[in-house]
N, C-alpha and C positions, 0 to 999 in steps of 0.2 A: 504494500500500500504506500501513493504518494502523496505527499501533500507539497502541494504549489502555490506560490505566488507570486508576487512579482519579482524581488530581490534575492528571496531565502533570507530574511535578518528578522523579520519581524509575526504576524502571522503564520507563518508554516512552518518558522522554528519553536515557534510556539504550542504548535500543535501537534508537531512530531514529541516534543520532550513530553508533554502533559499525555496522551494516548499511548508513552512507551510506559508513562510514569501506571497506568491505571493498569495496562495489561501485565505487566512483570510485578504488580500488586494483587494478581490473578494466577499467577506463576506458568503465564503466555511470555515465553521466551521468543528471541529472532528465527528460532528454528521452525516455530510453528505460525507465527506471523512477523514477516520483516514492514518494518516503520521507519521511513526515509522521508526526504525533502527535496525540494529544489527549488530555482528560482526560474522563471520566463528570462528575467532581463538580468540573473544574477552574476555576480564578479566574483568567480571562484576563490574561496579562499577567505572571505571578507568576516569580519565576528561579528555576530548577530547585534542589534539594538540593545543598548541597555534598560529600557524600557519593555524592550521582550526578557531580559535577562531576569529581570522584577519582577515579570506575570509567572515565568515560568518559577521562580523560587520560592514565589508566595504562594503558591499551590503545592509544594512538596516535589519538586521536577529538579532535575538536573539540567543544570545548564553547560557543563563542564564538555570542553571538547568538540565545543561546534564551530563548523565552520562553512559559509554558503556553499552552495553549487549551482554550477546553472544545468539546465536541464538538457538532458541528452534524447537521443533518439532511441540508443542504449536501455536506458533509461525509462522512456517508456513501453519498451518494446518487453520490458522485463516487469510491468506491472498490471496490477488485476482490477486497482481501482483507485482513482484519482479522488483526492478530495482537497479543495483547490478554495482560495480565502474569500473569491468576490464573486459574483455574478459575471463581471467583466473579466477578471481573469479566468474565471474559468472558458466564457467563449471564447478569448484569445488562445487557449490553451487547445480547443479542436480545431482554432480555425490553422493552426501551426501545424497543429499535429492531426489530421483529420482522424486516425483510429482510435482515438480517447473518446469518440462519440460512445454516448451512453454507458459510460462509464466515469464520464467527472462531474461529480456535485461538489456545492458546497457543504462548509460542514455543519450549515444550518439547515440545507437539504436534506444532509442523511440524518441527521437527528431527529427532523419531525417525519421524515417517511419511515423512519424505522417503528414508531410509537403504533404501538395495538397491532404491529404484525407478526411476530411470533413465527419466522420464517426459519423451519425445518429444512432447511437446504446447507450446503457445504459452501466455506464461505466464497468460492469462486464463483458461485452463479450470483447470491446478492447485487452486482451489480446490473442484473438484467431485470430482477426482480424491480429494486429501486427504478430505474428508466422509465420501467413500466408504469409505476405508478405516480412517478412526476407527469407523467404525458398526460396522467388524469387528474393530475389536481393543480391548483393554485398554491404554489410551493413559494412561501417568499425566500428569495437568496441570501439574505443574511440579517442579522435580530438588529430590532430597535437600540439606539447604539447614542451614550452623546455625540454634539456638532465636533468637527477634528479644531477646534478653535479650543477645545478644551481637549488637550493631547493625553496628555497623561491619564486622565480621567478614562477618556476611550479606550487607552491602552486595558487600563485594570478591566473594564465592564469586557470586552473582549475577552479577555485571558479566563473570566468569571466563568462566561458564555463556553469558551472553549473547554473549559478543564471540567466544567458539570454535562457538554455533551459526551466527550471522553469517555466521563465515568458510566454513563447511560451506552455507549457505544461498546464500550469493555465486555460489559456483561453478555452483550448480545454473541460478542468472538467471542467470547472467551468460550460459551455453551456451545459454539460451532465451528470453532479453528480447528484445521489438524490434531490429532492426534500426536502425542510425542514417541518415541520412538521407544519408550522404556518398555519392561515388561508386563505384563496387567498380574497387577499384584492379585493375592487370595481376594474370594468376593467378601470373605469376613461370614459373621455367623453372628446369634441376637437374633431379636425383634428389629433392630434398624436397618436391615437389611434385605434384598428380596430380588429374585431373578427373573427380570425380563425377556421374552423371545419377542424378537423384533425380525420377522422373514427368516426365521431361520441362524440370527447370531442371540448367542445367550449372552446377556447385559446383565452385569451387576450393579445394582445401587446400592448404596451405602449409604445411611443416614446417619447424620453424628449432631450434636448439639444438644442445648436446653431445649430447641424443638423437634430433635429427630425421630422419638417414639410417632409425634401428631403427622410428622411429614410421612412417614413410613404408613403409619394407617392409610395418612388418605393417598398416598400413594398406591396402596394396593390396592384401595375402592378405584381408582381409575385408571388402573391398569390390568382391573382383575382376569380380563380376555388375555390376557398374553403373559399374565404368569405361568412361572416354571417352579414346581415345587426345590427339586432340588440337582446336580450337575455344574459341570466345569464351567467359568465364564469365560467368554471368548473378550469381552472390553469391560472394562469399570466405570462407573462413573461413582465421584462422593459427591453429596450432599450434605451442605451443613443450613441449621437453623436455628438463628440465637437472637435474645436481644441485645447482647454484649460486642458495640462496634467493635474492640480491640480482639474480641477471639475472633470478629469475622476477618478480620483484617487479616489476622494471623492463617485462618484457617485459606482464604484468598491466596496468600505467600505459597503455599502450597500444594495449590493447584487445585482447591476443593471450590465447589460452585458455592459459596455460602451467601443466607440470604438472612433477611431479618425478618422474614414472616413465610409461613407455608404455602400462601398462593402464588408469592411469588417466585418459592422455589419452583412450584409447580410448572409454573410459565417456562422457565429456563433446562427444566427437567427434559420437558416434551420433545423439542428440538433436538437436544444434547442427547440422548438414547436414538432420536432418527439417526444424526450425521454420523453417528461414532458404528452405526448399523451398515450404512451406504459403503462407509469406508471399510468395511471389512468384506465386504461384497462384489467390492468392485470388481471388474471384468467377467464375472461368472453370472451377474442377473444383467437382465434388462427394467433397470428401475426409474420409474415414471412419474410426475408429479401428477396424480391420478386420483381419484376418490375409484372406488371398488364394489360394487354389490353382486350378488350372489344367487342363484336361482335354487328353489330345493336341488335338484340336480348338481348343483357345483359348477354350472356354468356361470362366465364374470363378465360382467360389462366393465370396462372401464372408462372412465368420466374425465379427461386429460385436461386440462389447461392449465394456465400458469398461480402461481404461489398467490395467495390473499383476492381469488378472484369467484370465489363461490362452490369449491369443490364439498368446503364442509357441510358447508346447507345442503347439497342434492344428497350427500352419505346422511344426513342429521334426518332429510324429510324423505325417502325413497326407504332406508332404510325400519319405517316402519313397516315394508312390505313385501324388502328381498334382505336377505342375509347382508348384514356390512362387513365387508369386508377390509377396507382401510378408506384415512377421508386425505392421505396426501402421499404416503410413497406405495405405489402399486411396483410389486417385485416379481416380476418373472423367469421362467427359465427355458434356455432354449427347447425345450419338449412342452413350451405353452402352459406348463403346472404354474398357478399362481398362487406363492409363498404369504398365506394371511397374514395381517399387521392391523387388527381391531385395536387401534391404539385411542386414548380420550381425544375428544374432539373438542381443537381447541375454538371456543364460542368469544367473541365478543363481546359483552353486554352491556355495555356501557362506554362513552370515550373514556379513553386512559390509554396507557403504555403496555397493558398489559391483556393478556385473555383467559379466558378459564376453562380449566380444564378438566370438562365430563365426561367420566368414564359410560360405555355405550350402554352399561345396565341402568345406569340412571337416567338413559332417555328410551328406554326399552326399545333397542335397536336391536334386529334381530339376529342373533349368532350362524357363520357359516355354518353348513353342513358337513357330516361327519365327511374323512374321504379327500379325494382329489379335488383341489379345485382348480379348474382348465381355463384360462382365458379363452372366448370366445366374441367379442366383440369390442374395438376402441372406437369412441367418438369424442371429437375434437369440440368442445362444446366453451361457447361463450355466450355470456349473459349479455343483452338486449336491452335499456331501459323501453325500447318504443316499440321491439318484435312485436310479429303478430301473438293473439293469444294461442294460436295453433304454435310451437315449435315449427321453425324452418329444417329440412332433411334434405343435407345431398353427399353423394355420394364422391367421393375425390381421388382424381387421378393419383396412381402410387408417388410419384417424383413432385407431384407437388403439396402430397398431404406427409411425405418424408419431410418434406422442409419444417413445417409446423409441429412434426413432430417432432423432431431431432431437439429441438429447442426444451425441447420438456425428458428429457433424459441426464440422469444424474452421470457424470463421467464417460458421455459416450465414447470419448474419446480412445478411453481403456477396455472399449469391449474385441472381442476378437472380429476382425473384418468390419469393423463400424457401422458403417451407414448401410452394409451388404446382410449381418447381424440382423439389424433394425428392419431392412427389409424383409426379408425371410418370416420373419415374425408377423407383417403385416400381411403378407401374400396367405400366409397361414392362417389366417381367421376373414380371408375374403376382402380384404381393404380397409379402409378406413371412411369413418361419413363425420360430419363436421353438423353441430344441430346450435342453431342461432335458436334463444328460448327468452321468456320474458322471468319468468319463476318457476324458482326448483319443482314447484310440485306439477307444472306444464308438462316436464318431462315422466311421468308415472306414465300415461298412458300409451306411452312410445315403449314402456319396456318390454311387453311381450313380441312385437318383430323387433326389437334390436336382439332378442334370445333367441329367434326363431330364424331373422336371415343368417345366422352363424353357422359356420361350419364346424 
């Protein structure tokens, strides 16, 4: 990740120390996410603002060691997502470099796109995600801020701005950066403990804290589709929950998700058991940002489209009438068997930063069926404010319904034969159809021919 602005002295060094400051407070090392800078117009070599030197110390940041860079080609040709100080520099930054399209916000962009979306993806795709969802809103480029006539003053309210997005941004990587490369310790044993199967990898959580008995309950109520009594763990994750800032902090150093209340461990849980699932899968599934249901037979539709776009609604309201089978990664294998993941369905319910997370028994979502279950239908499905009340249905040439799809597969890049992989797959359940819909429940009366024209 880069952060840009115009010189590198002010701004982007500010932002680089304060976001390395929050994630290696999280014990997100460079190995699992690198944090760099640079400048559009910078003079290499130059030592940051002392008035950055100020934002960044008074926030607990190291300032020690910096020194600008300007921005190379190198440079970005080696990054996954630009997050850049203005409005203006960020367009000068595509209009320089045209491949950073959709991929450079500010970092007042990704702070407010990130709120209430609860994105189960690795953190390479987020910036498709985020594009996505600036193209649909009113995103302003940067916060209410003093006139620059009072310098100093700007300088602090910025650094404020910056070091409390940071800390909201941490959390987000921190539940979906890479994996480290160490070995997955014992899953532990206790009441604060309990095994997840997520597609097929067994997850350990671990709950520790003054709240980790309450998180572990309601953890198990909203995971209870996909507990594992007992067996090896393939990944770990800890959870901690306290009201004690300094043991979180502590527990943070260490690499544990700690939180200061159980919903919103919950929040950071959900995600963090997908990614750590995907990445242990990779090249052997074809896994989908997909909602999944289920026919008594074991036959699956799946419900494709992008992250925060209405997959949970059609699994939340269909699934009161075919088996749910997952509402965001649908996991496949090349023999079509579709690996269940009835994981809680993370619900909205209010603005905030956060979502909640119901497990499928407490919205009596119907459980798959014993046995195999076979994918047998994809449709590329987006939601309409003005569709007709009929659902739209058409059917889409291979090569151009591969493009739509490709885009919704987690690491295609790592499957064997890629895009030849992904076809194979589609040829095999007869194509793909694309359904423009107004509401989830428009789609119910489509499901018996999307079961029926399957092969």
């Amino acid at each position: 990740m880069l952060i840009v602005d115009a010189t590198n002295t002010g701004r982007s060094a500010a932002g680089e120390r304060l976001l390395r400051k929050h994630l290696w407070a999280r014990g997100v090392g460079r190995d699992r996410i690198r944090i760099t800078s640079a400048g559009l117009n910078a003079d290499d070599g130059v030592a940051m603002q002392d008035l950055a030197r100020e934002v960044i110390q008074a926030h607990g940041g190291s300032a020690q060691g910096f020194a600008a860079r300007s921005l190379s080609e190198a440079m970005v040709e080696a990054t996954d997502l630009f997050v850049v100080g203005t409005g203006y520099e960020r367009d000068e930054l595509v209009r320089r470099h045209p491949r950073t399209l959709g991929r450079s916000f500010t970092m007042s962009e990704v702070a407010r796109l990130y709120e209430g979306l609860g994105l189960a993806s690795p953190l390479h795709e987020h910036p498709t995600v985020l594009e996505r969802l600036r193209t649909g809103r009113d995103v302003p480029t940067d916060w209410d801020l003093p006139p620059w006539e009072s310098l100093e003053e700007r300088a602090h309210a910025v650094g404020a701005r910056i070091n409390e997005a940071a800390d909201r941004i941490a959390d987000i990587w921190a539940a979906t950066a890479p994996t480290s490369s160490a070995p997955v310790a014992p899953p532990g044993g206790g009441e604060g403990a309990f095994l997840v199967d997520a597609f097929g990898v067994t997850v350990a959580v671990h709950c520790e804290g003054a709240g980790g008995d309450a998180l572990s309950d309601a953890g198990r109520r909203a995971w209870s589709r996909c507990l594992v009594e007992r067996g090896d763990a393939d990944v770990r994750v800890d959870v901690m929950v306290g009201p004690d800032p300094e043991v979180l902090t502590a527990a943070r150093a260490r690499g544990v998700l700690a939180y200061p209340d159980v919903d919103r461990a919950l929040h950071h849980l959900s995600p963090a058991i997908t990614v750590r699932a995907i990445e242990q899968r990779v090249g052997s599934l074809v896994m989908l940002h997909a909602a999944g249901l289920a026919s008594p037979t074991g036959d699956v539709v799946g419900f494709v489209a992008p992250s925060g776009t209405g997959k949970t609604t059609i699994a939340r309201t269909l699934g009161a009438h075919y088996a749910y089978v997952t509402d965001e990664t649908l996991a496949v294998d090349v023999g079509r068997t579709v690996l269940p993941y009835p994981k809680p369905l993370s619900v909205l319910e209010s603005a905030g930063p956060m979502k909640d997370q119901w497990g499928p028994e407490s919205l009596d979502l119907l459980p798959p069926p014993p046995g195999r279950l076979r994918l047998a239908r994809l449709a590329l499905v987006e939601r309409v404010q003005d569709a007709p009340s009929l659902p739209v249905v058409e059917e889409l040439p291979l090569l151009h319904g591969l493009a739509f799809l490709a885009e919704q597969v987690s690491y295609l890049s790592r499957l064997p034969l890629q895009l030849h992989t992904l076809a194979d797959l589609v040829e095999s359940i007869g194509g793909l159809v694309r359904i423009r819909y107004r509401e989830a429940r428009d789609l119910l009366p489509l499901m018996p021919s999307l079961f029926e024209g399957a092969r």
